[in-house]
N, C-alpha and C positions, 0 to 999 in steps of 0.2 A: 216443645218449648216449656221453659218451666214460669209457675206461675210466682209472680211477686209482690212480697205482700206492701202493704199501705207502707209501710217507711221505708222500702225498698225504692218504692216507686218515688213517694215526696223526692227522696236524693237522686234518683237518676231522671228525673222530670225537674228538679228546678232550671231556674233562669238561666241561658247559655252564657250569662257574664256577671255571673257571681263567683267570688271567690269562697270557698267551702269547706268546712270542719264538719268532718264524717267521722264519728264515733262509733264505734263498731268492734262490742263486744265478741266472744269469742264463739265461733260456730254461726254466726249473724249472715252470713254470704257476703262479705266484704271485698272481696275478686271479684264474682263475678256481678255484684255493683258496680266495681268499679269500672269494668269493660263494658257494662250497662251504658253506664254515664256516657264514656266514650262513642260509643254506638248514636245514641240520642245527639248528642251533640253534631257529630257528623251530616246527621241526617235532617237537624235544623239549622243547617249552616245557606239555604237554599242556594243550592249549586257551589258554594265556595270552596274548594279544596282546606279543610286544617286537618293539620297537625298535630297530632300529641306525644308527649314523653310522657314516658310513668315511667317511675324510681323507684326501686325496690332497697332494700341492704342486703340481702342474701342472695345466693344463684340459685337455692330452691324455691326460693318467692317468684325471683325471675321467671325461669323455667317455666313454674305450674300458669304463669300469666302466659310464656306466647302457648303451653300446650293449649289453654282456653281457649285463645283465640285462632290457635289454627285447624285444630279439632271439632269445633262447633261451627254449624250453618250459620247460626244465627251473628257474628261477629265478618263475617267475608267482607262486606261493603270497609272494614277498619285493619284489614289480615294486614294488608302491604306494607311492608318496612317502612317503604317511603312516608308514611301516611302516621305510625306507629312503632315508635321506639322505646321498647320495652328493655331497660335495665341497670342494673347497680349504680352509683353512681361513683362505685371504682371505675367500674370501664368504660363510663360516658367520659370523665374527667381525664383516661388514656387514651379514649377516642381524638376526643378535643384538642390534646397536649401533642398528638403526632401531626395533626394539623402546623403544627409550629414546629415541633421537636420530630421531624421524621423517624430517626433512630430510637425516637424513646421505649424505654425498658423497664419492665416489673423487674424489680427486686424482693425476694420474698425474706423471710427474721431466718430460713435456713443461710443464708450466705451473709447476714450482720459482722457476724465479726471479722470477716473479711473486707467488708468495705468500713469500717471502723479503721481499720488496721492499716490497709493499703489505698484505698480514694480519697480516705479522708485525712493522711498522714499533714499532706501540706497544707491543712486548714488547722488540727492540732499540737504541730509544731510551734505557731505563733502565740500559740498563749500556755505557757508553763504549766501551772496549774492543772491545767488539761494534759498533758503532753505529762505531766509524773503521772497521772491518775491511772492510764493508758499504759506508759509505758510499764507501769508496776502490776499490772494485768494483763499482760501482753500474753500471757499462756492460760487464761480463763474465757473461753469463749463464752460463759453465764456474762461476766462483766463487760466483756466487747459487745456483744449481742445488746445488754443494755441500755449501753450508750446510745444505739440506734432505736430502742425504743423510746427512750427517754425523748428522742429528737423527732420522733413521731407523735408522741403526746404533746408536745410544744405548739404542733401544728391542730390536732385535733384540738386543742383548746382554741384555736381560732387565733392567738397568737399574730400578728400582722407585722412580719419582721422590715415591710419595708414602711408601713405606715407609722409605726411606733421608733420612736428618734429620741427616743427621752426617757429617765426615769420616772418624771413626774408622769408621763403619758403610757409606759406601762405599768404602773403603780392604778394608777386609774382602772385601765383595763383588767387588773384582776381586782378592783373592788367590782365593775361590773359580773364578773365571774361568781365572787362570795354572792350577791345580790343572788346573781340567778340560781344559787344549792351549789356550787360548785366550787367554792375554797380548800372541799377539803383535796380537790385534784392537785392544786396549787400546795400544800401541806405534801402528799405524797412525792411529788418532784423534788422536793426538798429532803424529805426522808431518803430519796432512792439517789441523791448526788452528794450524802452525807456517807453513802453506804459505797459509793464510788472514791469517795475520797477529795472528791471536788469541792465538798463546802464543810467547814468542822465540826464538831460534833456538837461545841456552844448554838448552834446555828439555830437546834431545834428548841433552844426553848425560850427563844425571842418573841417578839411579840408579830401576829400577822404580818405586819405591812413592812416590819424589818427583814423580817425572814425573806418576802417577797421579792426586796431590795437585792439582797444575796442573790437571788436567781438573775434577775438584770445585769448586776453588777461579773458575775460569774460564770455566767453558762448563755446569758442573751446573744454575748457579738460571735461565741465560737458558736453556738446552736444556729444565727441567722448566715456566717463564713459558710458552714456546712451546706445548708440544703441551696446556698447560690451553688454549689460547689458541685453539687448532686447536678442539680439541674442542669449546669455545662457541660455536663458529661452524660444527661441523658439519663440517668439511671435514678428509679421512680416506685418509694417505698406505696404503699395501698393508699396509705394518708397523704404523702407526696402528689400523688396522683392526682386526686380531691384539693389538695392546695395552692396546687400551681394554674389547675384550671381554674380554680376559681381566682386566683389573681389576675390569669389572663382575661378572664370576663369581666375582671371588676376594672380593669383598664381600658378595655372597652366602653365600657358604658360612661366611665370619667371622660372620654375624646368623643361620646355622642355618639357612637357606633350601635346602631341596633340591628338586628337580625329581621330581616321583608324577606318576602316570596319563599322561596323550597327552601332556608335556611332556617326559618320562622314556628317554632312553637306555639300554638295557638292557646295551647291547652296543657297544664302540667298538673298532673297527678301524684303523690308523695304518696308512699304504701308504708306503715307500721310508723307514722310519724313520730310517734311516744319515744323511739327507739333512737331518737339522731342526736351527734355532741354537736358543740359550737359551729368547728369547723363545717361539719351538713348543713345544721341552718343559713349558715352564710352561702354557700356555694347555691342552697335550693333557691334564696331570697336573689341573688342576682343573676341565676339562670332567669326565673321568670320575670325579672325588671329587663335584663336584656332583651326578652322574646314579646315584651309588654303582652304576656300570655297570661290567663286566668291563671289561678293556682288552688286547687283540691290538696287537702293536707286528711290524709284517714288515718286513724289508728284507736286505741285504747285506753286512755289515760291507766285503768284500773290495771293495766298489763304492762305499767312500763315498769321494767324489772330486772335491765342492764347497765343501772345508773355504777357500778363496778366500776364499765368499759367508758366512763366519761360523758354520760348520758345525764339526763334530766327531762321529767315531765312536765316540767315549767313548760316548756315551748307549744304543746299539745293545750296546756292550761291555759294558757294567755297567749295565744298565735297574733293577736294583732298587736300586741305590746312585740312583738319579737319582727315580726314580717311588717309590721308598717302596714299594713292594709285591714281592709272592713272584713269579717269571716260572717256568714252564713253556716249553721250551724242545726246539720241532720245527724241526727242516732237512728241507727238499725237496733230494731226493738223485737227483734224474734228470734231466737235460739232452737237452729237446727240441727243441732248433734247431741243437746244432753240432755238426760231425764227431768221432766219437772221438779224434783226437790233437789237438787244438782244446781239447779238455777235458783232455786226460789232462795236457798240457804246460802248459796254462796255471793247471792246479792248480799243478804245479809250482812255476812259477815265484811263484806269491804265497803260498804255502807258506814261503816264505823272509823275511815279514811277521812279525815274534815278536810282533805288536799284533793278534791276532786270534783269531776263533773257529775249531778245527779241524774241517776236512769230507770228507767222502768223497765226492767226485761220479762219477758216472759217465756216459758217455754212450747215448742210444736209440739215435744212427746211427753203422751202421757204416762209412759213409764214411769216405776219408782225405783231408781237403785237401793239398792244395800249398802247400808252406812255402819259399822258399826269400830268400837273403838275393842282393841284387845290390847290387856297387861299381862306381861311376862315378869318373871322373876329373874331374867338372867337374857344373857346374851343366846346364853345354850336353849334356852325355852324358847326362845324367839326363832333359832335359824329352825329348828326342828318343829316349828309351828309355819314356817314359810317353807320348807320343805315338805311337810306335807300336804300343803294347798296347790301346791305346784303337780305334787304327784298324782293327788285327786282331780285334778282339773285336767292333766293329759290322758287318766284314764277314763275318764267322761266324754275323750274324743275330740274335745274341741277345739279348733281351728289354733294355729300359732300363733304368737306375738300378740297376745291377749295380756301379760301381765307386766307391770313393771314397779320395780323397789323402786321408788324416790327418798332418797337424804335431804337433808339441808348441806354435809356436807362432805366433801370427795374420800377422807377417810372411813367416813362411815361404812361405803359400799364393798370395804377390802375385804371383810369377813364372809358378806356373803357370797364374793368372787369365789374364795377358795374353799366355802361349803360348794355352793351349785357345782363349782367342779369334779369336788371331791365323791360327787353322789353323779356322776356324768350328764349332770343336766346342762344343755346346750344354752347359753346364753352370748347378748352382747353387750357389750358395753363401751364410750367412748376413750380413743385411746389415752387421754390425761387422768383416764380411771382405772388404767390397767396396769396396776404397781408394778407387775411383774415386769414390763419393760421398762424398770427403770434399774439402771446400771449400778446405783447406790444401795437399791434393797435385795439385789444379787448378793454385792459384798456385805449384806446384813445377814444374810442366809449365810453365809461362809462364818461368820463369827459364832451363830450357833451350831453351827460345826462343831469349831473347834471348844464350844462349853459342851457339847455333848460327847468327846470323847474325855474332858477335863480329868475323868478320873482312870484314864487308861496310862499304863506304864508306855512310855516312847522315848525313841531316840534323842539325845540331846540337842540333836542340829535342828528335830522335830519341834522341843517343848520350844525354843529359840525362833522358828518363823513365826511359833503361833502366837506368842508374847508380843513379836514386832508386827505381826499385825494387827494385834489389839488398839497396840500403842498408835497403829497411826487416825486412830476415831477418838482419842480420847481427848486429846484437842482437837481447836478449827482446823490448824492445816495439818496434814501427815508427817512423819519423820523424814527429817533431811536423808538424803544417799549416806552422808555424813555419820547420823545419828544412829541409822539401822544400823549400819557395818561395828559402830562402835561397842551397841550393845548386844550383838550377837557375838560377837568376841568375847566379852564380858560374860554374855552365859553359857557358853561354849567351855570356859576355864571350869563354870562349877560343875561340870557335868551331869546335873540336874535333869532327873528322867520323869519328874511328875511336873505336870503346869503349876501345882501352888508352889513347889520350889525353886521353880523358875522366877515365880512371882515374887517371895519373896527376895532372890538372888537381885532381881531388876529395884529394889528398894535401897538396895547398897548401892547401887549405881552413882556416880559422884564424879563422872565423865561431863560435859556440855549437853546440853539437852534442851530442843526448840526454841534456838538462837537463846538460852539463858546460860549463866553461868552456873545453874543447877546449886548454886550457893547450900551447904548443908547437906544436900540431896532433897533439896523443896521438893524439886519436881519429880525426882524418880520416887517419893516417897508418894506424890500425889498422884502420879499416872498407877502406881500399886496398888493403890488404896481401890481406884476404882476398876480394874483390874479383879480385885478380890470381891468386891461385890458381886461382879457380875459372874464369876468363876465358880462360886461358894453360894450361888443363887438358887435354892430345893425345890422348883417349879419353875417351868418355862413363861410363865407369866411374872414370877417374879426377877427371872432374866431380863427378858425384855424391858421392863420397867431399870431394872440397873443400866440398859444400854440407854435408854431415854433422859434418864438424871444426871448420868455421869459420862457421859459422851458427846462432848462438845461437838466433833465430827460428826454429829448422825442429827441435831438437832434443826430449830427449822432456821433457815436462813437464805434471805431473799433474791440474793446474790448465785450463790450457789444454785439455786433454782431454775434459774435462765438457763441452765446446764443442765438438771433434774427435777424434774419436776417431786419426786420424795423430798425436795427439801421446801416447799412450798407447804405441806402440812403432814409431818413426818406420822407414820398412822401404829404409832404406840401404843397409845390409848386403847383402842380399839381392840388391835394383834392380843394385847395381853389380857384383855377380859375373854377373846375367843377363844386363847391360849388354853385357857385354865381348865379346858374339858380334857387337857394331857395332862395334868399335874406334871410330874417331874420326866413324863416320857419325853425330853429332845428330842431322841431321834425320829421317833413316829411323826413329833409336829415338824420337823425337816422334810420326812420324806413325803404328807400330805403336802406339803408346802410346792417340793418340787413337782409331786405327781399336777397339783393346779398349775402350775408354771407350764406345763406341757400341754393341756390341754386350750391354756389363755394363749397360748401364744397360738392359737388358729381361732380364736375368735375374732368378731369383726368389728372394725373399729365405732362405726354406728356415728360416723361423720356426719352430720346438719345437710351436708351439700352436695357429699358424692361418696355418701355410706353407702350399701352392700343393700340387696330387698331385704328389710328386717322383718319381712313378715316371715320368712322364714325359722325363725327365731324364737324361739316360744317362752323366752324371758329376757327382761332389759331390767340393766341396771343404770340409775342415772343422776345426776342432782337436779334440783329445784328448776334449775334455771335452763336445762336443756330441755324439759318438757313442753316449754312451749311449742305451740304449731303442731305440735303431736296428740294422739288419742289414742286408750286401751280401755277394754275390757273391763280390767281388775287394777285401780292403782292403791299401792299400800304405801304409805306414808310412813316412814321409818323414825323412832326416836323424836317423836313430835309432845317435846317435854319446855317447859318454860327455859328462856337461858338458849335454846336450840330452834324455836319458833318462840318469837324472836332470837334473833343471835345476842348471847352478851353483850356484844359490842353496841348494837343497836340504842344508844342510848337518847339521842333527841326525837321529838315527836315526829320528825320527817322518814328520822331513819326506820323507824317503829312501823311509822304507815309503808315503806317500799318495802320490810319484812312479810306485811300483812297482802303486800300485792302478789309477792313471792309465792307465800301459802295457798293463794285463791289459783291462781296459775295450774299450781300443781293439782288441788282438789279438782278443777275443773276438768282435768283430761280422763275424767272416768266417764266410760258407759254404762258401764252395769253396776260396777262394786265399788267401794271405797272402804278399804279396813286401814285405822287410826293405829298406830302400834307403840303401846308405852311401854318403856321397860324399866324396871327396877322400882325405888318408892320416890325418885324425883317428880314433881309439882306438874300436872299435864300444862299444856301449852294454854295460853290464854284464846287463841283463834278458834281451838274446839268450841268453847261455850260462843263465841261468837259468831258463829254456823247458826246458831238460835233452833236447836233441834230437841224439841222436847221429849225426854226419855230417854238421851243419849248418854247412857249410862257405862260404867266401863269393865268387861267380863274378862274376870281372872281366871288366865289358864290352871289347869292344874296339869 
């Protein structure tokens, strides 16, 4: 049995009818608390059969709770399902829904633009506006795809399409939303139906509550057509899921309906509270009004760090302002995974959060990791300074999946993708990090193809495909059937055997071009130009950097993205600083390129929920925000420079404090080591000195 210490026990020994905010930093035993709890409870119920649910968001939170409890003696008296219902509150909310909806069905975002396209045709037909946006997207499944995001986020916002009947009454509801941190969700729907086509492009620079108005006015009656529409028909996106059941509960409990005997909750548990959007809170708040059941709310304030995904630590912050009830209010105060100065400093530095709850942690072990900060001079000093800690560290024998690169952000990690390959070092990383499966930076690798034969004599039909495919990235869309045929004819006449005479042959062009009337030759002069940049470019880092400026098709764009994720944050930047260890070798960085492409594509995806044993694995790479719930060895923290920790962007004091939660998160999943990695002479991050680590001084590679 294991032993627990004094705040362990306060929270699983208070009152059997108190409702409870259990804070519970990271490595604290917050699981098996919270089955604690449950256990006690049970067992001061004298003789009464309860109940409890616990709610996870993940299927590995899930999971590792019933392995808890069915793997340890100590939890049997609470094993029984019946007794104990441990899970997501996707599948409780599809549990619930087939109670009514027998046939009901998960839809997952792979089949959206199909039901965009085809379920939801007779709900978009009736309103025009909808119906061009749609039908002018009909062969973009990024754009179809969308749309059904878009109409999932409507719901996640909590959104109440049969209670809100009014402009003045959803005008309302999203000032409640600004109140709670959450306006700028209500901004992005507006950005992402501006980029659909559905609201003009005047729209963005209204003022809040006008813009907000457009969304009511625009996208309200076809977004609340649609999900009645879903629901008649059964078919049930993850948020769907979560919204309908909880409609259905909340109609329940409006007709006085409550749940007695074997139907009855006694007891609800919420797991990673920090971590829920509107929609959760609501569905959590009249689960437990329906089951008039206690309600435990745990998690971390200092770890909420998915406000991205429509989240806020408001609700963890002020639980009784949100839930209508009185909270009791326990912190687990001991740290059993990380080295004392591990705790001691990285209290610190989120201490310096004025948006928080204060705590006192302290750590079981008295180890001291290794902190230190290393500055490189270059991209190239840095892979070959992580390259050889890797190598040192496997020839010292020690155990796998010990290390892991962390970024701030997804480009970051491309570079060291195709070093660790290119040195056959086994790594994994999650698949929205694994460039090489994306189908747009294939045809990126095919354009420096063709710069690296740029200066070989070839066939005319030859220089004539490689021009048209230049041409189809140089703007947003590709060349019409139309346009290619016109100008391969056109360079076909000059008989031109070198690509720059091809190039400039295509400047004469004075044909139609990307629905223009090419007036002058605007635009063959302008597709040439960039063309010759990137043709005539004496390093492959300076190629790159020509495809990045001058290539409309290749650039980021959010739309497209739904499609590819390289269009999400195209990683130019990055490629051409790694570049530059080729100088003007093409082919060679082609053919490293492809040898990692062969290797990635057998690595594992390193999924949250139902990834591969990564302990097998003796390097991860990953961003900030998938580290949570995990721990290694050795974490290195990559490009941890001001502008980057924090992000640019980051510019109000709230956004500044979730940057700073971000960083603790990551610092936090080390056991042994933590190395700091600056590179170049930009400004180090402001959260270093906020670690409060005196002597942390920063040692330049040589």
């Amino acid at each position: 049995m294991i032993q627990l210490d004094a705040s362990q026990r306060a929270f699983i020994e208070a009152p059997v009818d108190q409702d409870i905010r259990l804070l519970a930093p990271a490595g604290c035993g917050k699981t098996l608390c919270l089955l604690h709890r449950c256990k006690h409870l049970a067992e001061q119920s004298r003789g009464q059969k309860q109940r409890f649910l616990i709610v996870t968001f993940t299927k590995t939170a899930r999971d590792e709770l019933r392995a808890r409890v069915n793997e340890s003696s100590e939890f049997t008296g609470i094993r029984d399902r019946s007794i104990t219902n441990i899970n997501n509150l996707n599948s409780w909310g599809l549990r619930r829904l087939k109670d009514v909806k027998i046939a009901a069905k998960t839809i997952t975002p792979n089949v959206y633009p199909v039901i965009t396209l085809n379920d939801l045709q007779r709900v978009w037909t009736n309103y025009s506006h909808i119906q061009d946006a749609i039908q002018s997207k009909r062969n973009s499944d990024g754009a179809l795809k969308l749309v059904m995001q878009m109409i999932d986020t409507s719901m996640s916002l909590g959104i109440d399409h049969e209670r809100i009947n009014s402009l003045e009454q959803f005008l309302n509801y999203c000032k409640v939303l600004q109140d709670q941190g959450l306006g700028k969700y209500l901004d992005d729907q507006v950005r992402e139906l501006i980029r659909l086509e559905i609201l003009d492009e005047n729209v963005a620079t209204m003022d809040s509550m006008t813009k907000f108005a457009q969304i009511y006015r625009l996208w309200f009656g076809f977004w609340s057509e649609a999900i009645d529409n879903l629901y008649d028909i059964s078919k049930f996106t993850f948020e769907g899921q979560k919204y309908f059941a909880y409609q259905d509960e909340l109609k329940k409990v409006e007709q006085g309906i409550f749940n007695t005997g074997a139907a009855q909750f006694h007891h609800i548990l919420v797991d990673e509270f920090q971590d829920i959007n509107p929609l959760d809170l609501a569905l959590v708040r009249i689960i437990a009004k329906r089951n008039r059941a206690t309600l435990t709310i745990a998690g971390d304030d200092d770890q909420a760090i998915f406000e991205w995904r429509g989240t806020t630590p408001e609700y963890i912050l002020n639980p009784e302002e949100y839930l209508n009830r009185e909270f009791r209010t326990y912190t687990l105060q001991v740290n059993y995974r990380s080295p004392a100065n591990i705790v001691e400093h990285s209290q610190r530095l989120i201490k310096h959060n004025r948006r928080r709850v204060p705590k006192e942690i302290t750590a079981d072990i008295d180890d001291q990791a290794l902190i230190n900060v290393k500055r490189t001079d270059s991209l190239t000093q840095t892979l070959d300074y992580i390259g050889d800690l890797i190598t040192l560290t496997l020839a010292r024998g020690e155990k796998p999946s010990q290390i892991v690169l962390v970024s701030r952000l997804k480009s970051e990690v491309i570079p060291y993708q195709v070093f660790l390959a290119s040195k056959g070092i086994p790594f994994c990383a999650a698949e929205d990090l694994n460039i090489f499966l994306s189908k747009t930076f294939k045809q990126l690798l095919g354009l420096l193809k063709i710069k690296a034969r740029a200066t070989e004599e070839m066939r005319t039909h030859k220089v004539a495909s490689d021009i048209v495919a230049l041409c189809n990235f140089v703007r947003w869309k590709p060349l019409s059937k139309k346009d290619a045929a016109a100008i391969r004819r056109w360079l076909w006449e000059s008989d031109a055997v070198w690509l720059s005479d091809g190039i400039d042959r295509l400047a004469e062009f004075r044909g139609e071009l990307k629905r223009s009337r090419n007036t002058h030759g605007k635009v063959s002069i302008e597709m040439a130009t960039a063309l010759r940049e990137f043709v005539d470019a004496q390093s492959v880092s300076a190629a790159l950097i020509a495809l990045s400026d001058n290539f409309a098709g290749l650039q980021r764009d959010f739309v497209k993205a739904e499609d590819d994720f390289f269009f999400k944050d195209p990683p130019f930047l990055y490629l051409a600083d790694f570049a530059k260890r080729y100088g003007g070798n093409h082919t060679d960085f082609v053919d490293d390129i492809e040898l990692a492409e062969q290797m990635l594509a057998n690595t594992p995806p390193a999924d949250e929920d139902h990834g591969p044993d990564l302990s097998k694995y003796p390097i991860h790479l990953m961003t900030a925000t998938r580290t949570k719930g995990k721990e290694f060895d050795h974490v290195v923290l990559l490009n941890v420079h001001d502008q980057i920790w924090p992000h640019k962007h980051a510019e109000s004091p709230q956004e500044v404090e979730a940057e700073r939660r971000l960083f603790y998160v990551a610092f936090t999943r080390a056991r042994k080591q933590v190395t700091i990695i600056l590179q170049g002479s930009d400004p180090r991050s402001p959260f270093i000195d906020q670690l409060g680590i005196q002597g942390l001084s920063e040692t330049m590679l040589e």
